[in-house]
N, C-alpha and C positions, 0 to 999 in steps of 0.2 A: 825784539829780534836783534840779533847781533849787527853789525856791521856789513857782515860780508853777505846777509839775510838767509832766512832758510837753516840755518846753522851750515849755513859754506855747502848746499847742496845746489845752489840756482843752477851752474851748469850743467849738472846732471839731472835734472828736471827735465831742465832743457831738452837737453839730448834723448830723455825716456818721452817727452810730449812729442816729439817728432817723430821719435819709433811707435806710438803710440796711432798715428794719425796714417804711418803708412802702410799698420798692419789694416787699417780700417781702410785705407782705400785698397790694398792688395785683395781685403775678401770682395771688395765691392766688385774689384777687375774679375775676380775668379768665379762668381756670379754671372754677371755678363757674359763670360767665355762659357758657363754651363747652359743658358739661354742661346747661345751660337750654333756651340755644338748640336741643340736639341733642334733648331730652327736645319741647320745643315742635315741633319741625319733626318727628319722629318720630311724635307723637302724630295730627298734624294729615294727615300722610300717610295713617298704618294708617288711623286715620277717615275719610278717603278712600276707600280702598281699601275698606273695610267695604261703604259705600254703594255704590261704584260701580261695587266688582270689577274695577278697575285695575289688574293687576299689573305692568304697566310702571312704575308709581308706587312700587312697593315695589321694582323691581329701580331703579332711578335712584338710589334712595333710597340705598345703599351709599357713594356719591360723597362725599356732603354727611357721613353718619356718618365715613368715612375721612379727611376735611376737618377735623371739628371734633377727631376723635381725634388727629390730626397735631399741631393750633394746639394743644392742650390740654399735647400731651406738649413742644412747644414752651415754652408758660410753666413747666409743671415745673421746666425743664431750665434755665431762667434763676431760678427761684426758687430753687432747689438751689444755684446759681452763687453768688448774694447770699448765702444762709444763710451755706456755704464760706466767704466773705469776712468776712463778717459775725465767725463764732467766730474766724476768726485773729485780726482784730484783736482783739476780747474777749479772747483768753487772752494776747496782747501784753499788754492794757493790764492786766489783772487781774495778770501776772506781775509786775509793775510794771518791765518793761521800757523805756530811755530811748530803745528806737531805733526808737518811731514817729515818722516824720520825714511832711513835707507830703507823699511820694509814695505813702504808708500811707492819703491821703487824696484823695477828689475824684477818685482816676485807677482806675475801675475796667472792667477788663475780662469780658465775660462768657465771654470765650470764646478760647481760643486756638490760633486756624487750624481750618481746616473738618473736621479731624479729629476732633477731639475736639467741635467742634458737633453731628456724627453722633454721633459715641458717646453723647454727653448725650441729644439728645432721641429716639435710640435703647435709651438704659437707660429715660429716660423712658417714652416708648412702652409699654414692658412692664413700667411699674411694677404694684404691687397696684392703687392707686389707678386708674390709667386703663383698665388691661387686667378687672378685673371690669364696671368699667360701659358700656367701647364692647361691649367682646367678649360681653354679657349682651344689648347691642342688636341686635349685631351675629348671632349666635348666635339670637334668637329672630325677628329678618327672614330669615335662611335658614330655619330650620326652619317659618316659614308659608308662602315661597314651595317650596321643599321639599314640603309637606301642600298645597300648590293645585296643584302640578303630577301630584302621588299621585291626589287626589282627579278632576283632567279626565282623567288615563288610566283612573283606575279608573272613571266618567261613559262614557269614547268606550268603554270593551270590555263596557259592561252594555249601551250603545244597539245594540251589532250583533245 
């Protein structure tokens, strides 16, 4: 390696491992903010429904849950992308390998052809992470509309 290492790219590593790190925690935040969102609009529904015995509101309600679970497993699946990228270059640069070149840098893809964009945010989808927390929502709005539909039959065959 030359002198100035890397072939005179160290600062700009630099600066692509930092942009690199905060596209990975901006998917993480935006993750988070779709589990908020989903916990907010979930809460303010069933409290609805409480009050007003709506259950058209709780069957609607599946949409927006299925919506936020999609985007969710969406960022995963790009966050995963960036990590990926992320360590190769790392053990590149840690091997002290000379053949990170400018195309090592600034050209990143998250995804290559719509094939594998499915597959991603299809592993995503059923990671631990999304699949306990949608499928935990998801799972106790069936089993209340489930127990209101139990309870009006069990209601219509005691009023005969």
């Amino acid at each position: 390696m030359s002198s100035q290492g890397m072939n005179g790219l160290d600062e700009h590593v630099h600066k692509y491992m930092d942009m690199l790190q905060l596209n990975i925690q901006r998917m993480s935040q935006l993750s988070m903010r779709c589990k908020a969102w989903c916990i907010a609009l979930f809460s303010a529904v069933f409290l609805f429904y409480l009050k007003e015995g709506e259950v058209a509101a709780l069957q609607i309600l599946f949409l927006p849950v299925g919506l936020f679970w999609y985007i969710d497993a969406l960022y995963l699946s790009v966050e995963r992308d960036f990590v990926k990228h992320f360590e190769n270059l790392r053990k590149k640069i840690l091997s002290k390998d000379t053949s990170v070149e400018w195309d090592d840098l600034f050209s990143f893809k998250t995804t290559k052809g719509w094939r594998r964009y499915c597959k991603g945010v299809r592993v995503a989808f059923g990671s631990f992470a999304t699949l306990l927390f949608y499928g935990a929502i998801t799972l106790t709005l069936a089993w209340v509309l489930w127990g209101n539909i139990l309870w009006n039959s069990l209601s219509a065959s005691g009023e005969k």
